[in-house]
N, C-alpha and C positions, 0 to 999 in steps of 0.2 A: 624771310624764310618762307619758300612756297611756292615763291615766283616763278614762272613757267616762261624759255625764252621761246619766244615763236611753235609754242606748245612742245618746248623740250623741256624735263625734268632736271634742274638744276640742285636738287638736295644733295648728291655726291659731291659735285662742286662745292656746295658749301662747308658740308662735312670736313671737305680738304682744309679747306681756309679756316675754319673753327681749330682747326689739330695744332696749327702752327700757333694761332695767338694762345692755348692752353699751356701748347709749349715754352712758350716765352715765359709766360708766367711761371712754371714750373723751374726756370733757370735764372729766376729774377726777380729781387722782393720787390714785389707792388703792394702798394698800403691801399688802391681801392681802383677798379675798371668801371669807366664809366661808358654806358651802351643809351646814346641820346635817341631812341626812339626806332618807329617803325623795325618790329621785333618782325614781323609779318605780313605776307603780303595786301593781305586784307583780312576783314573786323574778326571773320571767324574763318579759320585756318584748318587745314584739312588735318587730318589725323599723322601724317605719316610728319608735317612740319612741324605741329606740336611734339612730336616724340622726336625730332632733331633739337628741337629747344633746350629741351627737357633734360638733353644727354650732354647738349654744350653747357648749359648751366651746372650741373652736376661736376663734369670737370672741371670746369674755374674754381667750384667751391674747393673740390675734392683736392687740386692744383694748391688750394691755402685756404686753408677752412677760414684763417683770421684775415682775409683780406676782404674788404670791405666791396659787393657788389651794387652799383645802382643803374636802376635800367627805368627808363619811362616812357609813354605810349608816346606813339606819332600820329599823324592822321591816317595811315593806315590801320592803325591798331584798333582794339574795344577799349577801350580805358575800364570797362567795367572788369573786363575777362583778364587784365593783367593787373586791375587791383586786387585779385583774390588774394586771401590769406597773406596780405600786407603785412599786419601785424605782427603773426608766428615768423613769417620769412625775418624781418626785421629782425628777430632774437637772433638768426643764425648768421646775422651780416650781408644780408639779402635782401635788399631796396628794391621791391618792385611797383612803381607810384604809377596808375593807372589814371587818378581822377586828378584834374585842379579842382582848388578851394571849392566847395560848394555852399557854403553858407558865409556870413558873416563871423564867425567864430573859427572857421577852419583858416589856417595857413599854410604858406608853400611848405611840402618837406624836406626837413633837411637835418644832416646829420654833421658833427665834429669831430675832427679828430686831432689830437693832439702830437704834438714833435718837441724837439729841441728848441723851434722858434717860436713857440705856443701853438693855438689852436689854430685848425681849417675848418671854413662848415662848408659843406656840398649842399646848392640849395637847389631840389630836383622841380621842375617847370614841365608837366606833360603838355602836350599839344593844346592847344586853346582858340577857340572860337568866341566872339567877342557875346555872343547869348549862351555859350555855357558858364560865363563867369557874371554877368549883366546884373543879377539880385546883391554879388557878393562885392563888387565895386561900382554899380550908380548910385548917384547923386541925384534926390529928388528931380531936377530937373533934365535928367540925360533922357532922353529918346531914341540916338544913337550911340554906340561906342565904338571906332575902328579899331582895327588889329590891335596898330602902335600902341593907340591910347589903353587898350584893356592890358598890354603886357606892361606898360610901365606905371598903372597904379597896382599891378599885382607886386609887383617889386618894391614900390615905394612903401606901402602898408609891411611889407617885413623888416624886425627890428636886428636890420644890418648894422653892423658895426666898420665902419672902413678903415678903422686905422687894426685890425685883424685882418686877416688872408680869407679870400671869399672866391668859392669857385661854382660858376652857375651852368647848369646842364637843363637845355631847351630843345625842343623843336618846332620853330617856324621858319617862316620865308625874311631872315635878316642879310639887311643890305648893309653896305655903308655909306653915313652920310653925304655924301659927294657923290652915290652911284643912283643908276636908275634902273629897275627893276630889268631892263632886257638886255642891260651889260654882265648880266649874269648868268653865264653859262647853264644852261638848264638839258638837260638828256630826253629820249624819247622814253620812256620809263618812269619819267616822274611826271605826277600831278602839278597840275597849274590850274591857277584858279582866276575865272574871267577878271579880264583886267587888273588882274593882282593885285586885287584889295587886299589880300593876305600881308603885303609887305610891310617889313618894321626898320628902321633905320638902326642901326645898331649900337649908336649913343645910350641907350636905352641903358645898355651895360655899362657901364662905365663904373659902375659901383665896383665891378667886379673884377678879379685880379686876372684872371681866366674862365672864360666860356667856350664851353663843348656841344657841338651846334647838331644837331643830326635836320635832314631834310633833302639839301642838296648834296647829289649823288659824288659831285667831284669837289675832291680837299682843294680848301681854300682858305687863305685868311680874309678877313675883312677888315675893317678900319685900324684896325691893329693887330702885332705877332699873336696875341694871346685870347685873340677873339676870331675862332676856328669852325669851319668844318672839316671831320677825319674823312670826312667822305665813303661809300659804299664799301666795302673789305674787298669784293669785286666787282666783277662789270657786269651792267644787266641791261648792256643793249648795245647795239655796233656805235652807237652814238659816243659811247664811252673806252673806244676801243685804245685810243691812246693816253687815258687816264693811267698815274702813277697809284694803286690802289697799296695798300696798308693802313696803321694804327700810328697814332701818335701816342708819343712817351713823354708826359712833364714829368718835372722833376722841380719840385718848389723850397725854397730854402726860405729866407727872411723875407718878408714883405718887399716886393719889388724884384726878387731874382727869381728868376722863371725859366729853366734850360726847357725847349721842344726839340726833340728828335722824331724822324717818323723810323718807322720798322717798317721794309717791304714787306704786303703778300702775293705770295707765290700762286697763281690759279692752277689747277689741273690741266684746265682748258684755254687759252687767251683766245680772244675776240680776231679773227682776222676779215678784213675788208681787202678783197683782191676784184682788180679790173685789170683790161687788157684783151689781147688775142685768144685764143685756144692754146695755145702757145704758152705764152704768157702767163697764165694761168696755171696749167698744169704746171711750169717752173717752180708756184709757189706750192705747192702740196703740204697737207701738214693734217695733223689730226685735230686739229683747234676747230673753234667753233666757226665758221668762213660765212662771208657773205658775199660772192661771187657775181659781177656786171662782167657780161661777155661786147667785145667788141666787134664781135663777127655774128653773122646768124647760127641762131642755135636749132643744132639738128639731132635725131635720137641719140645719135652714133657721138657725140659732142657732149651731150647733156649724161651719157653713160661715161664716160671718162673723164669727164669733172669729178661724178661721184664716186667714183674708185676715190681718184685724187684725194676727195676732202668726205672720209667715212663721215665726218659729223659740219657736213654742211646744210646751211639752215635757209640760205635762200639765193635764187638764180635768176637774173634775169639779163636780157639782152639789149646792148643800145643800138642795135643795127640798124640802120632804116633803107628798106629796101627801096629799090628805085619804081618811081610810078611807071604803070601799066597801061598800055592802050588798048583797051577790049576791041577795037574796033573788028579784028576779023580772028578768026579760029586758026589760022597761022600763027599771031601774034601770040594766043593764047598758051600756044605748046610751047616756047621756048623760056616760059616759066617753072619753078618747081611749084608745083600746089603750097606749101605755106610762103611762098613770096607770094602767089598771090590771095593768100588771106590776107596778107598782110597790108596789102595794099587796099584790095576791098577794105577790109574793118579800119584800118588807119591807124588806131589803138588797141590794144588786148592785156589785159592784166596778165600775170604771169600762170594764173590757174587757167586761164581762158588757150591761152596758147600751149601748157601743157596737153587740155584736154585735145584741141585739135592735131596736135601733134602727133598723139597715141590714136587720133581717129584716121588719121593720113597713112598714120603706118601701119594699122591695121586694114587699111583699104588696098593697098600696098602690096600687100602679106598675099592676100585673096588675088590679087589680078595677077 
């Protein structure tokens, strides 16, 4: 929550998509929503995103005071700043786990609930770096500990029961066994970490009957049905534009039955990536968010009528490449328009560089 796409204000949008999972709830007993991390977009969040937090948590409660919320920090988050008032929340059915273990005494948390088939426990995992845990799982003689290795003595050290239902809610970079880190669809929007020491193979869980993964922005299973990412509610970057966005719905019965459905969400806005002609373009109109590659040169009179086109387009640029120029004589010269031959002079120009001469051509223009 927070997140700004190419310095556009995406809170409405979210707003939207918040309404509809509130909704669902309100038309459908759920015994607990699990929200696997990154609540925000970074550690301290500006005021207007805290007060959309604030108003979505409120109505999940408000939606079923008795249904059980757990939410835990990602690496975007403060772990400090969303462990506040753990405790009291906790009385009202409110799981907000900010920190992992920090001592030798403390444990993952997690909470039970009881059915017809016995108990479930929710064992809530916030984002972990292998020196925020390092005092609370080395062994005299560690010096180092990688990702894998710190998520899987945190899990070993809890007295899991396996022959009960166990559903584990994390935030890291988990692969599955047979995968390698870059056959994993990753978005321009998410963090990556040099040479993805962050990765964990995903045997790791295996304890567990279902894991609910937050990190990677597009839903995915991993080495098994029940070992998931629900992926981002929506898209937060053209890179994501043909992502299926929604919520998944388990539904757990006796040890070993597990129905998943996902529920679509609906954006405000969707993501559109449009190329082609002038022509072609304007064809696609639409009021969505557009990332627009012109295949002709782009001229004021062109770049004005894209924007009608797409009120909320967010970036424009052109593959044209003009033909090379021979300066040799002042004849040759005139039968250019002035930006083919910047274009050619400079070779290159990012899209703000050719704006600005653009608007200085046509202002040169204007005057003669």
């Amino acid at each position: 929550i927070g997140l700004h796409l190419m310095n556009r204000d995406l809170l409405e949008d979210q707003r939207f998509v918040f309404n509809q999972i509130t909704t669902y709830i309100k038309q459908n007993k759920v015994d607990a929503i699990l929200i696997a991390g990154d609540i925000f977009d970074k550690s301290i969040p500006a005021a207007d995103a805290v007060e959309l937090f604030d108003t979505f948590m409120n109505d999940l409660h408000n939606a079923d005071p008795d249904m059980e919320i757990c939410v835990i920090s990602g690496n975007h988050d403060s772990k400090v700043r969303l462990d506040m008032y753990r405790e009291i929340l906790g009385s009202e059915h409110i799981h907000m786990i900010g920190k992992p273990p920090e001592t030798k005494d403390d444990h993952m948390a997690h909470i039970t609930l009881t059915d017809e088939y016995g108990p479930v426990t929710f064992w809530m995992l916030p984002y972990v770096k292998p020196n925020m845990v390092f005092d609370v799982i080395a062994d005299e003689n560690d010096q180092y500990i990688s990702y894998e290795e710190a998520i899987k003595r945190l899990i070993q050290r809890e007295p899991i029961n396996p022959k009960e239902r166990n559903v584990f809610i994390g935030h890291q970079f988990f692969i599955s066994p047979d995968q390698t880190p870059d056959k994993i669809e990753r978005t321009d929007s998410e963090s990556v970490i040099f040479g993805n020491a962050d990765v964990i193979k995903a045997d790791v869980l295996d304890v567990f009957d279902y894991a609910a993964l937050g990190h990677i922005h597009k839903p995915m299973a991993l080495n098994r049905e029940t070992v998931r990412y629900s992926g981002t509610p929506m898209a937060y970057s053209f890179s994501e534009a043909e992502h299926e966005k929604g919520f998944l719905v388990i539904e757990m019965k006796e040890k070993g039955n597990i129905k998943i459905e996902k529920e679509e969400l609906k954006p405000l806005r969707k993501m559109k990536v449009v190329k082609g002609s002038l022509q072609e373009v304007l064809n696609e109109a639409s009021d969505d968010y557009a990332s627009v590659t012109l295949s002709e040169a782009s001229t004021v009179d062109k770049v004005d009528r894209i924007r009608a086109a797409f009120p909320n387009l967010l970036s424009l640029k052109s593959t044209y490449s003009s033909p090379s120029v021979n300066y040799a004589s002042a004849e040759d010269m005139v039968s250019y328009a002035p930006m083919d031959m910047c274009r050619s002079f400079l070779q290159e120009m990012t899209d703000k560089e050719e704006a600005i001469l653009t608007d200085i051509i046509s202002s040169l223009e204007d005057v003669s």
